[in-house]
TINUSE-645595 format. One record per residue (C-alpha): residue in three letters; y negated, z negated, x negated; residue number from 1. Coordinates in Angstrom, 3 decimals. Each point is the difference from the previous one (the first is absolute). Example, Ala and Ser with C-alpha at 12.3 -4.5 7.8 and 13.67 -1.06 7.14 Angstrom:
! residues 2
ALA 4.500 -7.800 -12.300 1
SER -3.440 0.660 -1.370 2
***
This chain:
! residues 435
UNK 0.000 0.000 0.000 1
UNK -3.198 1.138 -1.320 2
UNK -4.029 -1.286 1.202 3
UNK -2.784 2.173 -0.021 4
UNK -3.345 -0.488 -0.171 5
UNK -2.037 0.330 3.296 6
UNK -2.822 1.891 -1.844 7
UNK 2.729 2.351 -1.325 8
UNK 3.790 0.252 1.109 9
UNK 0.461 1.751 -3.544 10
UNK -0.878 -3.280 -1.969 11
UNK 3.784 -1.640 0.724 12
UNK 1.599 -3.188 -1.838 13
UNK 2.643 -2.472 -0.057 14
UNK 0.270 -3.448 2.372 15
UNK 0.072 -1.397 -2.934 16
UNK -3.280 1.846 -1.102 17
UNK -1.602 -0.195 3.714 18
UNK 0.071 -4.089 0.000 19
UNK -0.837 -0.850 -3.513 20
UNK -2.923 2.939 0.121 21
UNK -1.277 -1.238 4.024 22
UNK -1.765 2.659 0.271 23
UNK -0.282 4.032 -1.331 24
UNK -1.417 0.601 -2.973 25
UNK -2.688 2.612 2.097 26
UNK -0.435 -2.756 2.482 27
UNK 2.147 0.595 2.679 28
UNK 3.025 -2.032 1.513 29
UNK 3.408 0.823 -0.954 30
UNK 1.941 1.191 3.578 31
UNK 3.664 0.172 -0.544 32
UNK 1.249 3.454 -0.083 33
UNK 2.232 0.148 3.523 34
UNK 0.545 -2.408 2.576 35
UNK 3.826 0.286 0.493 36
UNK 1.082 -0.949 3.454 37
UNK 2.334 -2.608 0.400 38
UNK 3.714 0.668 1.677 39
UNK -0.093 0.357 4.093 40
UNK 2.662 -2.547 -0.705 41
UNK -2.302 -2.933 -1.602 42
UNK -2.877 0.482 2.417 43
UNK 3.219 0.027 3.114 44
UNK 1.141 -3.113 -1.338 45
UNK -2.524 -1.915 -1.307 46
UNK 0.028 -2.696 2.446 47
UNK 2.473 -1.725 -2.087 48
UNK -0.847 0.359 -3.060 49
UNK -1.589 -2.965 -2.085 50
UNK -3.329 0.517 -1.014 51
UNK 0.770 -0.056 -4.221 52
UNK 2.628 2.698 0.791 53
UNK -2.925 1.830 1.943 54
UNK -2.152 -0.286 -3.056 55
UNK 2.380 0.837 -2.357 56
UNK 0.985 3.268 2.018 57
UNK -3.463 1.094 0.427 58
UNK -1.341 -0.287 -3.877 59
UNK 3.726 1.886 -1.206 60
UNK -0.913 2.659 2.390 61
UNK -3.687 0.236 -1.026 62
UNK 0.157 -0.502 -3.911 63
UNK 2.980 2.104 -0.187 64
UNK 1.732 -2.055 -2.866 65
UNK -2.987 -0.347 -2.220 66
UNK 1.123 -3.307 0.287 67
UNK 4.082 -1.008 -0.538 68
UNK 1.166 -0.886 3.041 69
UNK 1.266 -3.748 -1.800 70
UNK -4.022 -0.286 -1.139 71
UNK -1.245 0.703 3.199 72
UNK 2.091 -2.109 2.186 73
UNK -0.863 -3.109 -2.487 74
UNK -3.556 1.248 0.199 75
UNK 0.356 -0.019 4.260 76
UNK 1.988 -3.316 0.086 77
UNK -2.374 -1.966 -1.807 78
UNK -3.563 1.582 1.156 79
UNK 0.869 0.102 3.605 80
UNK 1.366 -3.576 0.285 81
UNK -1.404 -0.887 3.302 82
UNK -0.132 1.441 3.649 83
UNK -2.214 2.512 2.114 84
UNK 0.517 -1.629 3.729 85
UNK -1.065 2.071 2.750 86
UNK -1.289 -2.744 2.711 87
UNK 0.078 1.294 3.454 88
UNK -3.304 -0.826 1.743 89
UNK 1.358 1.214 3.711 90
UNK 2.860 2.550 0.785 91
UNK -2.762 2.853 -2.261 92
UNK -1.797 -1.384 -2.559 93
UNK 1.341 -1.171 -2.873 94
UNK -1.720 -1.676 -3.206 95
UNK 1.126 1.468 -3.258 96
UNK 0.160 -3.818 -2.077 97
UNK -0.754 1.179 -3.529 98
UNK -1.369 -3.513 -1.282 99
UNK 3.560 -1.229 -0.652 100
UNK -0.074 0.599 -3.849 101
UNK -1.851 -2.441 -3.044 102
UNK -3.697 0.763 0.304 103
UNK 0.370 0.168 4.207 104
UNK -1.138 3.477 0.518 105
UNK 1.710 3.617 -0.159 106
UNK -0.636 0.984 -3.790 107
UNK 2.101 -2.511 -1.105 108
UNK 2.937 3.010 0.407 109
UNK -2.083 2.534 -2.243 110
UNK -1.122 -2.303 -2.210 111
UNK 3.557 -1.596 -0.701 112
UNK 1.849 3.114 0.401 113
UNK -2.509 1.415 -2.637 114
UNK -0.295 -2.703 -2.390 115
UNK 4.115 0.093 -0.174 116
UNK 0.134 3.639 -0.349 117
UNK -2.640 0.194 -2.656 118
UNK 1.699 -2.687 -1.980 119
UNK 2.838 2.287 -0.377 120
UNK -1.678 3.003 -0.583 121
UNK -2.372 -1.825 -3.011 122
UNK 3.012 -1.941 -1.513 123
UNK 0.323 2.205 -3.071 124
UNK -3.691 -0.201 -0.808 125
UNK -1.657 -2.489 -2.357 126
UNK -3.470 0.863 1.450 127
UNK -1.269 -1.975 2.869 128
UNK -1.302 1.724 3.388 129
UNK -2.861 -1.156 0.966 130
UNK -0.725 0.554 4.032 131
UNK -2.918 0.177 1.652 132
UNK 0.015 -0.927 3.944 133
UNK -2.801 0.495 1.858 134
UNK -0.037 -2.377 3.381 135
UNK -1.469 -0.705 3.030 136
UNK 2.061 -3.336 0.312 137
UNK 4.086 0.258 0.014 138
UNK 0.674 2.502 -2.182 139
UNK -1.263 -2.165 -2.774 140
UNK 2.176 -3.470 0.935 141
UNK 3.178 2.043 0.522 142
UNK -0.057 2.091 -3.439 143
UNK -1.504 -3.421 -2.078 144
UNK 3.102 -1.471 1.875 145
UNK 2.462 2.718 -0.723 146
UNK -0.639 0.876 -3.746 147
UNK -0.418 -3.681 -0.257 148
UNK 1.091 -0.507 -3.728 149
UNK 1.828 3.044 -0.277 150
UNK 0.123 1.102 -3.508 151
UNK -1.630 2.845 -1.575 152
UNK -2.469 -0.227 3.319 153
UNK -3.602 -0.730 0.014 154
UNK -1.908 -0.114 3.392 155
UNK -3.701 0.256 0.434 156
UNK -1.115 -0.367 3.724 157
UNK -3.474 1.162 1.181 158
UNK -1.549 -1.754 3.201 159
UNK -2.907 0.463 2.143 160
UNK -1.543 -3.312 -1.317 161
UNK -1.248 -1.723 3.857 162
UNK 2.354 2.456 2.018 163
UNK 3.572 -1.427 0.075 164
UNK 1.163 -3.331 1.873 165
UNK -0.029 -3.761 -1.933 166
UNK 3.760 0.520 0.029 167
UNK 0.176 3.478 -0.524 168
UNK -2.159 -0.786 -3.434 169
UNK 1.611 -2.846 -0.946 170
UNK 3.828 2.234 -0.024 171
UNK -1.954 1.827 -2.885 172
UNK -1.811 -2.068 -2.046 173
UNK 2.644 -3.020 -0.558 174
UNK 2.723 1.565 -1.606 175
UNK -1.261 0.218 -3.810 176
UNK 3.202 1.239 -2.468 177
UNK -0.586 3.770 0.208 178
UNK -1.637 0.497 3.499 179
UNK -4.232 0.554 -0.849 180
UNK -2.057 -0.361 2.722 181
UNK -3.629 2.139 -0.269 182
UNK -2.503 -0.732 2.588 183
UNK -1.950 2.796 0.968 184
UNK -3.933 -0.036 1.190 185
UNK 0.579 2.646 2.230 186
UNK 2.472 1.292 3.091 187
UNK 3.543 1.235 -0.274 188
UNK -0.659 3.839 -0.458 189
UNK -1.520 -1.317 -3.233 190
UNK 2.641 -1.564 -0.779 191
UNK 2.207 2.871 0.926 192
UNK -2.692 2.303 -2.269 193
UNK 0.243 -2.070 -2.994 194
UNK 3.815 0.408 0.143 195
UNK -0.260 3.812 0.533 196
UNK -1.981 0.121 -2.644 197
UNK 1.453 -2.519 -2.585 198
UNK 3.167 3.124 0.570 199
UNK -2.294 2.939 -1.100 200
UNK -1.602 -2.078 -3.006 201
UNK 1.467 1.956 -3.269 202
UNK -1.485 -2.772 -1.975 203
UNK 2.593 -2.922 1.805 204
UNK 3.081 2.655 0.270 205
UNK 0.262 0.202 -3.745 206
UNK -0.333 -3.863 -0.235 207
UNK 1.402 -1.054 2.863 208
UNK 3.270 0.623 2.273 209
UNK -1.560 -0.438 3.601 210
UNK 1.598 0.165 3.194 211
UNK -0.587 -1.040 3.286 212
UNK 1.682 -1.794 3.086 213
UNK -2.832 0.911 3.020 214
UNK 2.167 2.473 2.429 215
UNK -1.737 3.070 -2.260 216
UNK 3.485 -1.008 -2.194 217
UNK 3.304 1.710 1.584 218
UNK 2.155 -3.045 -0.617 219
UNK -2.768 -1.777 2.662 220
UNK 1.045 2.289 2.721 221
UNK 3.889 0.410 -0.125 222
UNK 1.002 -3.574 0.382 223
UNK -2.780 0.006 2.968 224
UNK 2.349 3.085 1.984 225
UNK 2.744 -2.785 0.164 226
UNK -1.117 -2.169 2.928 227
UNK -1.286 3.018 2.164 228
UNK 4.010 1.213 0.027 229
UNK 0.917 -3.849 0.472 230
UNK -2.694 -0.323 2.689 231
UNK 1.635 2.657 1.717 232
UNK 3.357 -1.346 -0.673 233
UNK -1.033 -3.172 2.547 234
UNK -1.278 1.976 2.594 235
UNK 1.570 3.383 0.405 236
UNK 2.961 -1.055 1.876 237
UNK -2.439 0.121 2.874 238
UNK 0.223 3.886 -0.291 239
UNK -3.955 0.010 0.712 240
UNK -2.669 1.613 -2.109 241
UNK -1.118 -1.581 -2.750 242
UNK -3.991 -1.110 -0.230 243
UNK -1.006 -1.339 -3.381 244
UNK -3.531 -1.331 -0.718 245
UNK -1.132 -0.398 -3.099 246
UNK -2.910 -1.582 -1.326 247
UNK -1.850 1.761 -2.681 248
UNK -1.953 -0.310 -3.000 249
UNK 0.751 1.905 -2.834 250
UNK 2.636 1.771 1.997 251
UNK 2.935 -0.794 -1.989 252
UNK 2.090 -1.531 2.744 253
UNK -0.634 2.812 2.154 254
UNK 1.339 2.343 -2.417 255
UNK 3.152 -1.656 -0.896 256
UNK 0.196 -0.162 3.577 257
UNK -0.422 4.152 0.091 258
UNK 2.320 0.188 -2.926 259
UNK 3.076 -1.579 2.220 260
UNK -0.778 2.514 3.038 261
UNK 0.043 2.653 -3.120 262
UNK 3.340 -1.330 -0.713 263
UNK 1.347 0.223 3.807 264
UNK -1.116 -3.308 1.335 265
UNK -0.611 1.087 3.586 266
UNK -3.155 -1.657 0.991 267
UNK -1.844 1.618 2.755 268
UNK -3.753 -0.938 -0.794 269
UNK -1.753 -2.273 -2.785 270
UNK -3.200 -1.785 0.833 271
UNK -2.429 -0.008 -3.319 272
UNK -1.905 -3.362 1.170 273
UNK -3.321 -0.756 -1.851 274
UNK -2.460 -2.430 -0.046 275
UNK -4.275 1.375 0.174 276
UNK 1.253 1.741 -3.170 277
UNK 0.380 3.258 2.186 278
UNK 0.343 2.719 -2.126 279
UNK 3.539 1.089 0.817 280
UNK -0.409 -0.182 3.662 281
UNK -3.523 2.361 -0.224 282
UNK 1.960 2.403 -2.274 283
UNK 2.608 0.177 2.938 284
UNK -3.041 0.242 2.440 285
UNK -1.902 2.837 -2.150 286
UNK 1.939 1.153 -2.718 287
UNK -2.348 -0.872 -2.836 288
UNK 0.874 -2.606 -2.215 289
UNK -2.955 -1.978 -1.445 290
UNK 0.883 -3.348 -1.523 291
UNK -2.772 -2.244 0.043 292
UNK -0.538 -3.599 -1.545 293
UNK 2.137 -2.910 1.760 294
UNK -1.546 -2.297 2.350 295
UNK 1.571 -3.846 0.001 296
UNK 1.915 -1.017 3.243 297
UNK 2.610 -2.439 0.925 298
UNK 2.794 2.151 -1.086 299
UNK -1.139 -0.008 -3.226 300
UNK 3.311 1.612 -1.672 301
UNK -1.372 3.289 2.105 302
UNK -3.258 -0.141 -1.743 303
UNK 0.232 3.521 -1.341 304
UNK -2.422 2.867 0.302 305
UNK 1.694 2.444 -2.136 306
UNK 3.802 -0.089 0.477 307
UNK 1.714 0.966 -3.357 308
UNK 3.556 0.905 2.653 309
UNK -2.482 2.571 1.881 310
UNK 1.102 2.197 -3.158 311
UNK 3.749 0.096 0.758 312
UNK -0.223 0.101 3.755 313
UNK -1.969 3.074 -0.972 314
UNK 2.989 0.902 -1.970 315
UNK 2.701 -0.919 1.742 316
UNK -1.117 2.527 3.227 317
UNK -1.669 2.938 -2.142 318
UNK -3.287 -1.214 0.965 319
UNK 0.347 1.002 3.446 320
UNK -2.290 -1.728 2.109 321
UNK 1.764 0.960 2.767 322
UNK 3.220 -1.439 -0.715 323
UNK -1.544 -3.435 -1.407 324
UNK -1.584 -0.256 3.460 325
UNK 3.040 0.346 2.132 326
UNK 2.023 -2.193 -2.255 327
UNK -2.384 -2.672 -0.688 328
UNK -2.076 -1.792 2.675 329
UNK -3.252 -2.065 -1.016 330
UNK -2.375 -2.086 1.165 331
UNK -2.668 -3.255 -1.628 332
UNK -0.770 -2.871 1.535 333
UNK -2.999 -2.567 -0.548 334
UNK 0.558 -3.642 -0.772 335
UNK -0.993 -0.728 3.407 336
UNK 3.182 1.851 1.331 337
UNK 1.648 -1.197 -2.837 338
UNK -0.401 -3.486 1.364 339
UNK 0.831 0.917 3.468 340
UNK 3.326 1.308 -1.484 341
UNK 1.035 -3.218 -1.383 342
UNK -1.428 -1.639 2.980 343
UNK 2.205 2.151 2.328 344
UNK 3.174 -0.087 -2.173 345
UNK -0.163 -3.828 0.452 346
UNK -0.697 -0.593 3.071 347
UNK 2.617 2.652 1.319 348
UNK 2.693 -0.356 -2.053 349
UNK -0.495 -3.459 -1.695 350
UNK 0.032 1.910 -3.309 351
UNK -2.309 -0.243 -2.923 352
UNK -1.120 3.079 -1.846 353
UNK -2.061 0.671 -3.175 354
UNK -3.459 2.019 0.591 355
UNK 2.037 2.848 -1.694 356
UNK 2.805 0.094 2.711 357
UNK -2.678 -0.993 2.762 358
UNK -1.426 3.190 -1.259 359
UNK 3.309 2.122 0.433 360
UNK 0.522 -1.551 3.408 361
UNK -3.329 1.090 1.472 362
UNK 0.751 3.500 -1.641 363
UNK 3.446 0.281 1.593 364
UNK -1.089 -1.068 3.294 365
UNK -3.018 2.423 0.103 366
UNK 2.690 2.816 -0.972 367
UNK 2.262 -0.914 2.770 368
UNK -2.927 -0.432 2.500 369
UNK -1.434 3.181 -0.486 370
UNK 3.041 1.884 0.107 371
UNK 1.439 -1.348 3.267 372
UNK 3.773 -1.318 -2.027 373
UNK 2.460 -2.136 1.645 374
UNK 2.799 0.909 -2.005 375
UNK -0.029 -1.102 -3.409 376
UNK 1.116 -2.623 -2.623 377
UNK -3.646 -1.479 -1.790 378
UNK 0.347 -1.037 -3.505 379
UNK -3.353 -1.627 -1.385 380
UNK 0.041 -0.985 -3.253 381
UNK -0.977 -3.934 -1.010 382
UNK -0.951 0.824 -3.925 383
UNK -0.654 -3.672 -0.965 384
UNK 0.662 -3.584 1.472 385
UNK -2.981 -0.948 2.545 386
UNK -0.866 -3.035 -2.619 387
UNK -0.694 1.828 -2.729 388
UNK -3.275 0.253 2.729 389
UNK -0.342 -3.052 1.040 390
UNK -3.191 -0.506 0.396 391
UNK -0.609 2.859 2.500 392
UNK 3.259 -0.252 2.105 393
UNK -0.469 -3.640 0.618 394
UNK -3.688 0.512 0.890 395
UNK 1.642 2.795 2.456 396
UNK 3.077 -1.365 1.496 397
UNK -1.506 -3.685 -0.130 398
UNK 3.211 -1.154 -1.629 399
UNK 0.235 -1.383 -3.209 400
UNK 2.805 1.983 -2.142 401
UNK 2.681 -1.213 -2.282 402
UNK -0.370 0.883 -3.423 403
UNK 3.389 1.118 -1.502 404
UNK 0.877 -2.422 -3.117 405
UNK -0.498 2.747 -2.486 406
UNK -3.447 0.851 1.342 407
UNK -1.134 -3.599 0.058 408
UNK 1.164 -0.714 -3.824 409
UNK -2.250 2.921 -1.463 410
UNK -3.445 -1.824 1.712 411
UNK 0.997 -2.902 -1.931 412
UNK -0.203 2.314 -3.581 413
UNK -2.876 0.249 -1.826 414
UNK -2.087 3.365 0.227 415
UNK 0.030 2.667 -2.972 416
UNK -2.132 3.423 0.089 417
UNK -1.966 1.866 -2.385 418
UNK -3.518 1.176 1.700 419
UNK -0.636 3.547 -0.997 420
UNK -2.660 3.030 1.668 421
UNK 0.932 2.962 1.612 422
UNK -0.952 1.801 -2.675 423
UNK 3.097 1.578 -2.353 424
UNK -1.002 -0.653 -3.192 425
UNK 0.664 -3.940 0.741 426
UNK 3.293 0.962 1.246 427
UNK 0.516 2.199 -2.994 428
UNK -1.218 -2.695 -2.609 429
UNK 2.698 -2.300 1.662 430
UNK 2.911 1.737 -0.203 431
UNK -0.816 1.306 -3.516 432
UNK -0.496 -3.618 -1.200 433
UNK 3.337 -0.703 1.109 434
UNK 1.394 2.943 -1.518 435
***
């Protein structure tokens, strides 16, 4: 299996090459070179299978032994160590639990899957990768947490200094060991620029060996395809269509999501949810992409105004816009509606959801609204445990929220972070001091 640059399919490497690299040499993302579809038989019977052997099944099928099978089912078995529950809200909607792993939200299964794979991959080196991750608030926690101590590994996280939750900043500045925490005096697309550009630097490739661990890397979005099949493992014995909402940010979900139906998941429509970050939703409204700088809401992990993922979508459907339109539904919702969401969800179905699945819910409800559906199986996704928010949902709901033990230990740590601009050349004076 080959990946190819999304600025130019000639430009192919290696997995190998695709994750340690992160991104294209001219840029771009690396797509992988075909999307084989899975046996009739798997998706027939895949009610009863456990979700590791899903997993397992679905990266042999995509990486198309880059990896040996004994490798990857080691890699699998210890990176996807917890469960994806889909809770049933009523006899339709479903939430999509993906809080279950260390850090409480849904990167925990790209950044563990990744940091495992690119162990292997880097074993035979004696230089140390260092990788940048740009984040908006989980990404961060779940790669410090997964390439915690790994050797041969150096993290560097860059945060919107202001813009993530107490708890959200406190998962990335406590760890210490190999995990660096930069705070940034500026938004998340700065962030997300300094990384870009940290890539394209000549200067820090001869010096340095970067990668990265935001969904731009490949190994983000594979292990993120695993709980849409096991998703619809729980829920198509109904024999309904399949609604999945999705909220969005930087898109990668979405497009592991898009990778699975590419690989003969049959799910009838996906919802792209997004905060007043709207840019997706007026692309599907006009056809004209124009990113735009990110405004701060509740959903703060959606705080993106320039979607790195909007590049493989692209991709992935020959830049039709037609096609992106009728497989992709999208919509952005104020924090108003946000709270009305959460409101809503508690009050109707005694269950507490995150501003980010509050988001998805509105979304998925507007999409079944306007189209008049009775039929269906929902499937909102729940991206991180409502207490990682605490401070909003209890305002909302009135309720005061447990805090899970391994949240509530990291408040008690003492804070770490290294102020820096938004400008590159402090980002660039960094990493080449640590060189």
């Amino acid at each position: 299996m080959k990946f190819y640059s999304t600025n130019n399919k000639n430009n192919t490497v290696s997995f190998k090459e695709a994750v340690l690299k992160g991104i294209a040499d001219d840029g771009g993302l690396f797509m992988p070179s075909e999307l084989p579809k899975l046996p009739d038989s798997f998706i027939k019977n895949i009610s009863d299978i456990p979700f590791k052997e899903i997993s397992f099944t679905v990266a042999k099928n995509l990486l198309n032994e880059e990896l040996p099978d004994g490798v990857l089912s080691k890699i699998v078995n210890t990176a996807i160590n917890f469960d994806a529950p889909v809770v049933p809200l009523d006899e339709k909607i479903n939430i999509l639990e993906l809080f279950h792993g260390p850090t409480l939200a849904f990167k925990d299964f790209g950044a563990r899957f990744m940091a495992e794979t690119m162990s292997y991959l880097n074993k035979d080196s004696d230089k140390e990768v260092v990788i940048l991750v740009a984040t908006s608030g989980d990404t961060g926690s779940a790669v410090a947490n997964g390439f915690y101590k790994v050797d041969g590994i150096r993290v560097v996280l860059l945060y919107p200094g202001g813009k993530v939750s107490k708890i959200q900043e406190q998962q990335l500045t406590t760890l210490g060991e190999n995990i660096t925490a930069l705070e940034v005096e500026g938004t998340f697309d700065d962030c997300q620029r300094l990384v870009k550009q940290a890539f394209l630097d000549r200067q820090l490739i001869e010096r340095i060996t970067l990668s990265s661990a935001n969904s731009i890397n490949i190994a983000r979005l594979i292990p993120q395809s695993f709980y849409y099949f096991n998703a619809f493992a729980q829920v198509c014995k109904k024999n309904q269509p399949v609604i999945i909402s999705v909220p969005s940010g930087n898109f990668g979900n979405l497009t592991a999501g898009l990778f699975a139906k590419e690989m003969g998941l049959p799910i009838t429509q996906y919802i792209a949810a997004t905060n007043a970050n709207n840019v997706f939703p007026d692309y599907l409204k006009t056809s004209v992409y124009t990113p735009r700088p990110s405004v701060k809401t509740l959903s703060n992990a959606m705080d993106v105004g320039n979607p790195s993922n909007f590049a493989r979508i692209l991709d992935l459907y020959g830049h039709n816009y037609n096609t992106i339109k009728e497989i992709i539904y999208s919509a952005s919702f104020s924090d108003e509606q946000t709270k009305s969401a959460m409101k809503e969800v508690y009050s109707k179905y005694n269950y507490i959801i995150d501003p980010h699945g509050a988001v998805g819910y509105f979304a998925f409800q507007q999409y079944i609204n306007e189209n008049h559906l009775n039929n269906y199986s929902g499937v909102i996704l729940e991206t991180a445990h409502p207490a990682k928010f605490a401070d909003t949902v209890e305002e909302v709901i009135n309720k005061k929220i447990e805090i899970p033990e391994r949240l509530r230990l990291c408040l008690d740590k003492e804070k770490h972070s290294i102020k820096i601009s938004k400008n590159f050349d402090d980002l660039k004076n960094f990493l080449l001091g640590i060189a």
